[in-house]
C-alpha positions in Angstrom: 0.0 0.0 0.0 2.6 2.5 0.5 4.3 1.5 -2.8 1.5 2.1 -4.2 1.0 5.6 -2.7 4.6 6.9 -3.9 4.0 5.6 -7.3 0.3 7.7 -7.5 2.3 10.6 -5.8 6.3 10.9 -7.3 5.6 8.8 -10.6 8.9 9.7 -11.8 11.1 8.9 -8.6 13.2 6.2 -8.6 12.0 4.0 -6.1 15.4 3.2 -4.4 16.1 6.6 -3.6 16.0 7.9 -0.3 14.1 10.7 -0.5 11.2 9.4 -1.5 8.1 10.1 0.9 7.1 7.8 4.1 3.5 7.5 5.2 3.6 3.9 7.7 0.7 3.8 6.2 0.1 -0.1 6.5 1.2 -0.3 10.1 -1.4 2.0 10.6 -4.3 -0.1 9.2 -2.9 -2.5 11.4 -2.9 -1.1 14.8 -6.7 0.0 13.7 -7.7 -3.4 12.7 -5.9 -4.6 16.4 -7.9 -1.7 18.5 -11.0 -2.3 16.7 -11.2 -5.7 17.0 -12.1 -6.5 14.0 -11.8 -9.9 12.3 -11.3 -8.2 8.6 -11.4 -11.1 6.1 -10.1 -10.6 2.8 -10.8 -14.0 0.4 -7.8 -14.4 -1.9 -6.9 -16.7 -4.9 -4.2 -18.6 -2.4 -7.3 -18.8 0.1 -8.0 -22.6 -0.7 -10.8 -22.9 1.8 -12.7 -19.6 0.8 -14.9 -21.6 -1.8 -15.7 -25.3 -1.0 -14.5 -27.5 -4.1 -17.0 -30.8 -4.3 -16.6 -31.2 -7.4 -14.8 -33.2 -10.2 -12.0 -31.0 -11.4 -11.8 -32.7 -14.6 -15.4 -32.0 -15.7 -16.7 -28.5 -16.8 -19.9 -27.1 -14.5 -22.2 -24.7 -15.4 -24.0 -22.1 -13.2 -27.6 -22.5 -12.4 -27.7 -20.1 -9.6 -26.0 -17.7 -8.0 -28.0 -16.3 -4.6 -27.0 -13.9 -1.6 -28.4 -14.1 2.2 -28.0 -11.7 4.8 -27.2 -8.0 2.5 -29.0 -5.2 3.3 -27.0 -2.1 2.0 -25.9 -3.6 -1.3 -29.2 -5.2 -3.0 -29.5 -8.0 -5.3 -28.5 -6.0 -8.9 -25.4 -4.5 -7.3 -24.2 -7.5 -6.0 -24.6 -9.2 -9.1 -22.7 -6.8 -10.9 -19.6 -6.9 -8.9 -19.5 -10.1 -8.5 -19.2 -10.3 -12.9 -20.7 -14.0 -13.7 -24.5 -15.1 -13.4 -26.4 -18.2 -14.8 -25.7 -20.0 -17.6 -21.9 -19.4 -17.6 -19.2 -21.6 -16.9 -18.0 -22.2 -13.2 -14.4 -21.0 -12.6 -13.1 -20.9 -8.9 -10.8 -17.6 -10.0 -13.7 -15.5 -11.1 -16.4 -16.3 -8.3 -13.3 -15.3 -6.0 -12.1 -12.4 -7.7 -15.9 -11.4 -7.8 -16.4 -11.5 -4.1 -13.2 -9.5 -3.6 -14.7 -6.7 -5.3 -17.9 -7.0 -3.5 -15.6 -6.7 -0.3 -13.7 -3.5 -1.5 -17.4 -2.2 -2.5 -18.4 -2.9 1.2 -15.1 -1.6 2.7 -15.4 1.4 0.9 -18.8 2.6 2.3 -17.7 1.9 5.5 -18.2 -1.4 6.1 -14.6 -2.6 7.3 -16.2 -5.8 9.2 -17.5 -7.4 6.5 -17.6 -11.0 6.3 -18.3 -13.2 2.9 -18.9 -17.0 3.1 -19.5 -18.4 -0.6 -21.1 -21.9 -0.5 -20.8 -23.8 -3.8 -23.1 -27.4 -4.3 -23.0 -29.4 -7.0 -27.0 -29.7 -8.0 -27.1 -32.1 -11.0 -24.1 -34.0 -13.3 -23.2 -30.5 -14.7 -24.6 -27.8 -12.4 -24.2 -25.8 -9.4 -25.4 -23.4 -7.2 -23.5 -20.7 -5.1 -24.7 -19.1 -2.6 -23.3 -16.6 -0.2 -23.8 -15.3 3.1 -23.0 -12.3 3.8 -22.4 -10.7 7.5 -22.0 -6.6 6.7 -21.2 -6.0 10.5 -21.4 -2.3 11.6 -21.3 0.9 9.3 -17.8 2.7 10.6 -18.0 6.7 10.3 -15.2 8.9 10.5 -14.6 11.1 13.7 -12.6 13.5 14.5 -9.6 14.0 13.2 -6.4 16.2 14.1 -3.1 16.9 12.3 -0.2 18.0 13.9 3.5 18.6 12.5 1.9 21.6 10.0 3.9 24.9 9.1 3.6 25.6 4.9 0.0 24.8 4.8 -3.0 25.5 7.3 -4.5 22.9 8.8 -7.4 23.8 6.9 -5.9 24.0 3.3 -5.0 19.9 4.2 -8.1 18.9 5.1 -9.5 20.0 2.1 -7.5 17.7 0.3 -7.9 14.8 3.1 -11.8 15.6 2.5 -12.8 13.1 5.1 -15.8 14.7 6.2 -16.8 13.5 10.3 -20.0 11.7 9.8 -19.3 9.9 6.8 -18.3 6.4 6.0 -14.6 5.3 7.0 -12.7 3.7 4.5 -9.0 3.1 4.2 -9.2 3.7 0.7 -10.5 7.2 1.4 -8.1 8.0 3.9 -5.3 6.4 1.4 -6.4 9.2 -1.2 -6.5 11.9 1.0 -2.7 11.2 1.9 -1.8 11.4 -1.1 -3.3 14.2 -2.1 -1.8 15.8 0.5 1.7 14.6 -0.2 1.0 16.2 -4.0 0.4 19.1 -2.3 3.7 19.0 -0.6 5.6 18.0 -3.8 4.3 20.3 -6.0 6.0 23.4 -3.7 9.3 21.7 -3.0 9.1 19.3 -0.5 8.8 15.5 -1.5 10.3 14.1 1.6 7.4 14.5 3.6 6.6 11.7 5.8 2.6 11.6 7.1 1.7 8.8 9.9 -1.8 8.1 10.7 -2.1 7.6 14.7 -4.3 7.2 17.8 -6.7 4.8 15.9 -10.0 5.3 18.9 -13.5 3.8 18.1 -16.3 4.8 19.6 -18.8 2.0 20.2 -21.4 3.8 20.6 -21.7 5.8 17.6 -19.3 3.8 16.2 -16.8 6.5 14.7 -13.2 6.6 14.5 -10.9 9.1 15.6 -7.0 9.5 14.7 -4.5 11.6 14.1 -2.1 12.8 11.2 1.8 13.7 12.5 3.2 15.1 9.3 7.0 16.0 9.2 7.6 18.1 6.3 10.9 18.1 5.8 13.1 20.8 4.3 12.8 22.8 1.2 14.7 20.6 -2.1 16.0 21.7 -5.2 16.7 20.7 -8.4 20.4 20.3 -8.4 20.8 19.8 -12.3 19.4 18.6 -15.5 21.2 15.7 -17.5 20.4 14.2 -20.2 21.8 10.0 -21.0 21.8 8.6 -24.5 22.0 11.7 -26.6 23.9 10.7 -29.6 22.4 12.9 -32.7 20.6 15.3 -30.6 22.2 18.6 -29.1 22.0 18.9 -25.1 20.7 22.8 -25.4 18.0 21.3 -28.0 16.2 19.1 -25.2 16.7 20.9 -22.4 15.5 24.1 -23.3 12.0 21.9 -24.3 11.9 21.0 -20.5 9.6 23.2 -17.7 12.0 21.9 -15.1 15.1 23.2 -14.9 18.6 23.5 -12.7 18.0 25.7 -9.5 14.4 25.4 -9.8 12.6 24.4 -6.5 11.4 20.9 -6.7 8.0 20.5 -7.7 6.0 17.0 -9.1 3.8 18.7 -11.6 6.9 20.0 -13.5 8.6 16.9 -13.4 5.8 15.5 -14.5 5.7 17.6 -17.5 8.9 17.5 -18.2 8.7 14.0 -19.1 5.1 14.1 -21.3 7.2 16.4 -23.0 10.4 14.7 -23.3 7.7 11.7 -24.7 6.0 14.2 -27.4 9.4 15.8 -28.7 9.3 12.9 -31.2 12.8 12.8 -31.0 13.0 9.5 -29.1 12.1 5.8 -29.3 12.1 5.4 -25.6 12.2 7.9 -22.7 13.0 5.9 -19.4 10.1 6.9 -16.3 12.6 7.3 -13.6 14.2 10.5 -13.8 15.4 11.6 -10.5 18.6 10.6 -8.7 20.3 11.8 -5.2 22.2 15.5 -6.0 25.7 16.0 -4.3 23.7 17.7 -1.2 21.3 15.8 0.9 18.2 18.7 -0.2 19.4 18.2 -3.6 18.1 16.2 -6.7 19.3 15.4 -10.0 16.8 15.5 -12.9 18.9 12.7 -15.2 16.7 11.4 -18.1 17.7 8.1 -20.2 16.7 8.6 -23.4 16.9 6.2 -26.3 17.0 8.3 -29.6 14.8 7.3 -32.8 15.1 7.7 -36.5 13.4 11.2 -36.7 13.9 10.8 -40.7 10.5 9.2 -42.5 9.7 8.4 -46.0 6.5 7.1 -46.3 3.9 6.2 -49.3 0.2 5.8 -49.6 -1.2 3.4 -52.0 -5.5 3.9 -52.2 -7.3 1.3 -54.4 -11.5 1.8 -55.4 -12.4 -1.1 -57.3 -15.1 -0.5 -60.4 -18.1 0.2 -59.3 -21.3 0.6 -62.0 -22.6 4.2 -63.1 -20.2 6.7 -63.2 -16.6 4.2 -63.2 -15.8 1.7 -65.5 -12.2 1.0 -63.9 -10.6 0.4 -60.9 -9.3 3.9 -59.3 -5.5 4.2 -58.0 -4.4 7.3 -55.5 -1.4 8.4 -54.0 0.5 10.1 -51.6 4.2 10.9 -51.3 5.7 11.7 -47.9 9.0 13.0 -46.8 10.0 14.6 -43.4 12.7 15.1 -41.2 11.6 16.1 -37.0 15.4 16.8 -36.2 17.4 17.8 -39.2 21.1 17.1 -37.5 20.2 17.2 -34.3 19.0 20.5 -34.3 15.0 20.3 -33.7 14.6 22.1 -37.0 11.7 20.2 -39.4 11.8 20.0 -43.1 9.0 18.0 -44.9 7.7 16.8 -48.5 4.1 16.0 -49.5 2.7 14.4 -52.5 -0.7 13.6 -53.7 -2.6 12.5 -56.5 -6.2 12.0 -57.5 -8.9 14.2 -57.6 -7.1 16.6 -55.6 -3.2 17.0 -56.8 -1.2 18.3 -54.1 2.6 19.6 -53.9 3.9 21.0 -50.5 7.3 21.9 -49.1 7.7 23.3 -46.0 10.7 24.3 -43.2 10.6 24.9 -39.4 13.0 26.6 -37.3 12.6 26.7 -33.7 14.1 29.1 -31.1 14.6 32.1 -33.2 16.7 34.6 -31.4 16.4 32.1 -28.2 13.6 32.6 -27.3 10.4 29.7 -27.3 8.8 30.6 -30.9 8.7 28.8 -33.9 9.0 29.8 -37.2 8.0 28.3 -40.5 7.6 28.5 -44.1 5.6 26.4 -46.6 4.8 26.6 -50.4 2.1 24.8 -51.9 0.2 23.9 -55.1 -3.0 22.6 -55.8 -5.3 21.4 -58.4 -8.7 20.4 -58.4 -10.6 18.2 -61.0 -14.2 17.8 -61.2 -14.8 14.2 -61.9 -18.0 14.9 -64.4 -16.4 17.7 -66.3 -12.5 17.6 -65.9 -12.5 21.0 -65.4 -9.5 22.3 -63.0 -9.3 25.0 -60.4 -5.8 25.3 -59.4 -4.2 27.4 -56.8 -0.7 28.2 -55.8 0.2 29.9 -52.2 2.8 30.7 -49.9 2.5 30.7 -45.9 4.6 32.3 -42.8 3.5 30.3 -39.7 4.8 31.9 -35.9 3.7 29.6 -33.2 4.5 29.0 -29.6 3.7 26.8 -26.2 2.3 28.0 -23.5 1.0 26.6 -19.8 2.8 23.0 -20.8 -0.6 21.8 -22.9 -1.3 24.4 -25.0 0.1 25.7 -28.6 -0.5 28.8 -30.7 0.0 30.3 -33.8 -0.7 32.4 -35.9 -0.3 32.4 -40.3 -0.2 35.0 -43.0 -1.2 33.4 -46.3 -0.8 34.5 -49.9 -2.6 32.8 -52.8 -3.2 32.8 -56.6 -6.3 31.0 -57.7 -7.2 30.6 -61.2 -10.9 29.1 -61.8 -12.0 27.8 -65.3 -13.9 28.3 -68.4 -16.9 26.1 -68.3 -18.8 26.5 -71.3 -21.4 23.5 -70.8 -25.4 23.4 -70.4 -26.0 22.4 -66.2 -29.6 22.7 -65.6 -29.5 20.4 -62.2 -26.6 22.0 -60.4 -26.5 24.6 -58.1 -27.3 28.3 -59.5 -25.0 30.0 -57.2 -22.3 28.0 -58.8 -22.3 25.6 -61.4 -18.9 24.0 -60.9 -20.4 22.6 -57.7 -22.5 19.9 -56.9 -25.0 18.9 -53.9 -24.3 15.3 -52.3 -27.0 13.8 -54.6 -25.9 14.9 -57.9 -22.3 13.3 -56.7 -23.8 10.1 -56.0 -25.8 10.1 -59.4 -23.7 11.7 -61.5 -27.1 14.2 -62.5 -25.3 16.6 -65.2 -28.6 16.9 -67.7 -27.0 18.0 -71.4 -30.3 18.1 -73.3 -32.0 21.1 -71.3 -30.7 24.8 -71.1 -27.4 25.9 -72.0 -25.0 28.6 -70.9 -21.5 29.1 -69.5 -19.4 30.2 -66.4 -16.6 32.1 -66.8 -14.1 31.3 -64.1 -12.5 34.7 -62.8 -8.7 34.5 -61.7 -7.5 36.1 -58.6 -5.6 36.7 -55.2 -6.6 36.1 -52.1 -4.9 37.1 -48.6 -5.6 35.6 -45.3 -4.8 35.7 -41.4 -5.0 32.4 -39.7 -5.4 32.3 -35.6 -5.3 28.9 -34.3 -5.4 27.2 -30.7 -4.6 23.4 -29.8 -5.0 21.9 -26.3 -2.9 18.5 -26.1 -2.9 16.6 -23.1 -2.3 12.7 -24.6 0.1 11.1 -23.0 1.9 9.8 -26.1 1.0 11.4 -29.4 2.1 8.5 -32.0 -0.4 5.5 -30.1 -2.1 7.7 -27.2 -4.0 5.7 -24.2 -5.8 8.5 -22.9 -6.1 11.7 -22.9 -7.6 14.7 -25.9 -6.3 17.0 -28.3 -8.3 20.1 -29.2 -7.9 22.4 -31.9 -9.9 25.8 -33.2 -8.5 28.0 -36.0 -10.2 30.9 -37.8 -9.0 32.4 -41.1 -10.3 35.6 -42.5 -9.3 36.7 -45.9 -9.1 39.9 -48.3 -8.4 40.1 -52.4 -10.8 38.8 -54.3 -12.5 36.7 -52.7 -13.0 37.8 -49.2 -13.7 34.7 -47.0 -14.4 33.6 -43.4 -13.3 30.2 -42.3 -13.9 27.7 -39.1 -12.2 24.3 -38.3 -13.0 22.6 -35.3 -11.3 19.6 -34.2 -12.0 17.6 -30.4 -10.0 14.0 -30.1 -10.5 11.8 -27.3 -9.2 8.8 -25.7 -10.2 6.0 -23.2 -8.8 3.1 -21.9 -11.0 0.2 -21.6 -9.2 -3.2 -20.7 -5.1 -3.9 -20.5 -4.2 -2.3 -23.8 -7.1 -1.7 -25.3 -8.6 2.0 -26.0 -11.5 3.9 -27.4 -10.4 6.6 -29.6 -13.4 9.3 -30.3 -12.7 12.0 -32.9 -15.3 14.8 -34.4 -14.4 17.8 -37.0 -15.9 20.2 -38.4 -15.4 23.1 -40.6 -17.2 26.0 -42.1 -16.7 28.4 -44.6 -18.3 31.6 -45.0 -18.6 34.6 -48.3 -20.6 35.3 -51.6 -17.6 33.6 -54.2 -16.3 30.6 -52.6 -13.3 29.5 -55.1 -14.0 24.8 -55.2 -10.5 24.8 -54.1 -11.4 26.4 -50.8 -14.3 24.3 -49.9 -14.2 21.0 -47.3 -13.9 17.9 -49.5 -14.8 14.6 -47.4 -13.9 10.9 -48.2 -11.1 8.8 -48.1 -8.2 7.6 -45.7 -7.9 10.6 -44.0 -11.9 11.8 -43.3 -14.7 9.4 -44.6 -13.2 5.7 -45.1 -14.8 3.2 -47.4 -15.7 6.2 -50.1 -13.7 7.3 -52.9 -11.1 10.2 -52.1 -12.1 13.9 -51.8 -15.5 12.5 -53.7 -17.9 15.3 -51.4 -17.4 18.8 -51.7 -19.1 21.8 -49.7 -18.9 24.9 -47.6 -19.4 23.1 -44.3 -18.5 19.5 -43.2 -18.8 17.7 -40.1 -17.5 14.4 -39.4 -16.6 12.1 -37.0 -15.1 8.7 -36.0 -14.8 5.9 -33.3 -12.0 3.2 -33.1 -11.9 0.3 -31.0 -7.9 -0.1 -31.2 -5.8 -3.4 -29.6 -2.4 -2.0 -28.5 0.1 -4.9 -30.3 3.2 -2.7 -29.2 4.8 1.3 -28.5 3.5 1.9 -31.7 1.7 -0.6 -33.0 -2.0 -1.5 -33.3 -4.8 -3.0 -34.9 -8.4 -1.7 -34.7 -12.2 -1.6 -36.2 -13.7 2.1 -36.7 -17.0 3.5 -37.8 -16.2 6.8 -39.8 -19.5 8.7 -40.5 -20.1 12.4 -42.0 -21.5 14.6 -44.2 -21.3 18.3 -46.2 -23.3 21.0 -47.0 -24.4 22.3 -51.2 -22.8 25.5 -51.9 -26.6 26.6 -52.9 -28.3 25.5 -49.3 -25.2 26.1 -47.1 -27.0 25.5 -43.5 -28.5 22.3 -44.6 -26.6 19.2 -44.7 -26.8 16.2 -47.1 -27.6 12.4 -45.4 -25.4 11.5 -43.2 -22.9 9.6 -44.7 -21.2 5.9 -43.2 -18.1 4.0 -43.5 -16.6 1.2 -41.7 -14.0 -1.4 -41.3 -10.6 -2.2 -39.4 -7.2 -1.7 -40.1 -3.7 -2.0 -38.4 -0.7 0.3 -37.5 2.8 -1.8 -37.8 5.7 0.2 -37.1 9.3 -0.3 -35.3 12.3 1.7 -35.0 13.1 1.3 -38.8 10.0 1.6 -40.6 5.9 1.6 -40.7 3.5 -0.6 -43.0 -0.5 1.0 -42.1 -3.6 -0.4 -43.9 -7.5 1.0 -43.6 -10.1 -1.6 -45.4 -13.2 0.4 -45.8 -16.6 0.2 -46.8 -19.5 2.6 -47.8 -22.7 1.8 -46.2 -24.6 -0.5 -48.0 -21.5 -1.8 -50.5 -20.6 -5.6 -50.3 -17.6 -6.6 -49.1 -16.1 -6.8 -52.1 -16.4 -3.3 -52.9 -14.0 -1.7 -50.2 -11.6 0.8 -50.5 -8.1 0.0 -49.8 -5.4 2.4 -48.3 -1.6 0.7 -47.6 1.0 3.1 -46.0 4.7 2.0 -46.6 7.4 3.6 -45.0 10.6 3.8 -43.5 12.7 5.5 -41.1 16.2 7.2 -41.4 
């Protein structure tokens, strides 16, 4: 229990060190147990005569019934749900006692310290059996009155806000375990993690059956960070880390900052493995040393995407190929500067370049430049928009989480001829279609004619943006969320208003498995919107199972769920549900149907290289009809 403590309290400690904090925390619960006088009876899977065993081990029993005499604050439901099994399902000694375990804690929890369980298992026919279990709650404990002593940094009110042991409330040593701890983050967090904390003078009263005690708290004296080393660096520069880190030498000790210090070290992407314990003894005893073991990756990736649509009747007559080209360097020598390449063909052709430098002048900006070009096909006409634009990107972190930037944009858009008859596309702008008339392919040539005449122009904007990022490892995150808002308005000719929003969570279920929740949307706002500044939707990246960038609109929302299966660091395989939908640029407030995909897909990757493959399919399509997406690529 007290290891326990000191990892929830000084995760990053080294366990062997001597200055880690002391609580005596299971002596306590001892001497409590001993004045109390009570016979506290905890079944375990050693605990060979917990559950009764008349039965042939050799043969496989099922459960007929599962009952519970003598509970009064827990009822029937509850009980059945901790306990986890119920008829019908196989017999197994290890469940049914790691069931009534949890019913104990449950108990223990709301007070009930004295609880007794006493399963009974009968075999009732050649395959059945029936458990039953008594069940002797004893007396509800409350909690007393309770003094600390020792105190000089803090009021003695400030800790028992975080004890929050109310008197009058239900006792638990699980409770009183949290409240500790709380209380020695509180501590940490302003310099002194050598606080020891000992629970004393266990008293019951039998007659209203509360507990009294005492906390003696020595705090300790004031410690420091003595100096910030970093093990394993090989292509990376010292000054490039360090200067990454909230902690830092001289700085008064303090958990949360250590604690950041290494999500950040994690996040840099500048190494394969960053080692949890990162504080040693300093040369003075009020000292520490903040030494993190690193183990450095290939920061250098080459990567290429390979999307396959296979013929589908109507519009296609042959299989469709994309693909994407990717080249990008996190560290170029060392350095922390970032160069990438991107590459993509299909509906949308894209060509980007773009260079990072961080720490200008020394002080915690970044600084980047990028080039792109674009062009834009409409699959019923083959008429292209292209576009061509330069960006200057300053950014900055602030407050550990959060990251901010702001981009000046320059573009040159040039729009085409389209002399053709549409009668059945939008009137505001020909050139685009409503979700429908992508589906069907609804271009009528036989009524109406007439032609729009694409007008050329410039177009400068001013991007704000604001991400929150609080995952605990960015590449294969457990839990955690990352949050992102950016608005760009624009001048020139064509004078626009844009909106992304962006929330991604995630949850961890059982051992290494997690729930990963995304949703997105964007809007776009003005009386020309240029098709190469609408939302497009579909494909690897937004809307799997559906052909790439086939929806196009001023708004878009989508979203997506994964069930993922963590195979390694990096690794993982997964099923999602991808759904989402756009707006026509004619009824810009009203979306089309809502749009499905679905399917599963894997994540392989190792120091030296990455293999990544979606199988996706549109709702209603048979499973020969999915889309394919395979990521190959490698590491340098």
């Amino acid at each position: 229990m007290q290891t326990k403590m000191r990892r929830r309290m000084i995760t990053n400690f080294n366990t062997e060190t001597e200055f880690l904090p002391k609580t005596r925390f299971l002596f306590a619960l001892i001497l409590i147990l001993s004045l109390l006088t009570i016979p506290l009876i905890a079944l375990s899977d050693a605990d060979d005569t917990a559950i009764p065993t008349p039965i042939d081990p050799d043969l496989t029993y099922l459960i007929r019934q599962i009952s519970f005499e003598g509970n009064d604050f827990l009822n029937r439901k509850a009980l059945a749900e901790h306990i986890g099994v119920g008829a019908g399902q196989p017999y197994d000694k290890g469940e049914i006692l790691e069931g009534l375990n949890r019913i104990t804690e449950e108990y223990r929890k709301n007070g009930f310290i004295s609880v007794v369980l006493r399963p009974e298992v009968t075999v009732i026919s050649a395959d059945q059996v029936r458990i039953r279990v008594h069940i002797e709650e004893g007396k509800r404990v409350l909690t007393g009155e309770i003094t600390i002593d020792g105190v000089q940094l803090f009021s003695v009110r400030e800790l028992r806000r975080e004890l929050r042991l109310r008197k009058g409330a239900p006792f638990s040593h699980t409770a009183l375990e949290r409240g500790i701890a709380r209380i020695l983050a509180l501590y940490s967090e302003r310099g002194y993690p050598k606080v020891e904390i000992q629970p004393v003078d266990f008293r019951l009263s039998r007659e209203e059956d509360l507990v009294d005690f005492h906390l003696q708290i020595d705090e300790g004296n004031l410690t420091r960070i003595g100096g910030v080393k970093l093990t394993g660096l090989k292509k990376t520069k010292a000054d490039v880390v360090s200067r990454e880190l909230p902690i830092q030498s001289g700085d008064v000790f303090n958990q949360r900052k250590i604690d950041q210090s290494f999500h950040r070290l994690v996040n840099l992407g500048y190494f394969y493995e960053v080692n949890p314990n990162l504080l040693e003894p300093g040369n003075a005893p009020d000292e520490v040393i903040f030494n993190a073991l690193v183990t450095e990756a290939r920061t250098g990736r080459f990567s290429g995407v390979i999307g396959y649509a296979p013929p589908t009747s109507g519009l296609e007559n042959a299989p469709q190929l994309t693909g994407v080209i990717e080249a990008s360097e996190s560290n170029l020598l060392g350095t922390g500067r970032q160069a990438n390449f991107f590459w993509k063909s299909g509906l949308i052709s894209t060509l980007q370049v773009g260079y990072e430098e961080p720490w200008p002048f020394g002080k915690p900006l970044k600084i980047g430049v990028e080039y792109s070009r674009l062009t834009q096909r409409n699959q019923f006409t083959d008429a292209e928009s292209k576009e061509q634009s330069t960006r200057l990107i300053v950014g900055t972190r602030f407050r550990s989480l959060f990251e901010g930037s702001l981009a000046l944009s320059y573009k040159r858009i040039e729009l085409p001829t389209i002399a053709a008859p549409f009668t059945t596309l939008s009137a505001t702008d020909p050139f685009l279609r409503t979700d429908s008339q992508h589906q069907a392919g609804d271009i009528s040539d036989s009524d109406g004619a007439g032609a729009f005449i694409g007008e050329n122009g410039v177009k400068y904007g001013v991007t704000l943006s604001l991400a929150r990022d609080s995952r605990d490892y960015f590449l294969n995150p457990t839990r955690g969320r990352r949050d992102h808002i950016a608005f760009e308005f624009s001048r020139g000719d064509f004078k626009l208003r844009k909106l992304w929003l962006d929330f991604q969570q995630y949850f961890p279920t059982w051992r290494r498995q997690v729930i990963a929740i995304g949703v997105h949307g964007a809007a776009a706002w003005g009386a020309n919107i240029p098709p190469t500044e609408l939302f497009y939707l579909g494909g690897a990246n937004t809307l799997r199972g559906y052909d790439e960038d086939w929806f196009s609109g001023p708004r878009r929302v989508h979203g997506n769920i994964e069930y993922r299966f963590l195979t390694g660091r990096t690794s993982q395989i997964f099923a999602f549900v991808d759904l989402g939908s756009v707006t026509a640029i004619d009824q810009p407030t009203r979306l089309d149907p809502l749009r499905v995909g679905y399917g599963f897909g894997m994540r392989l990757e190792s120091k030296g290289g990455a293999l990544r493959m979606d199988y996706g399919l549109a709702e209603g399509s048979s499973a020969l009809q999915g889309k394919i997406h395979v990521n190959l690529g490698t590491a340098f």
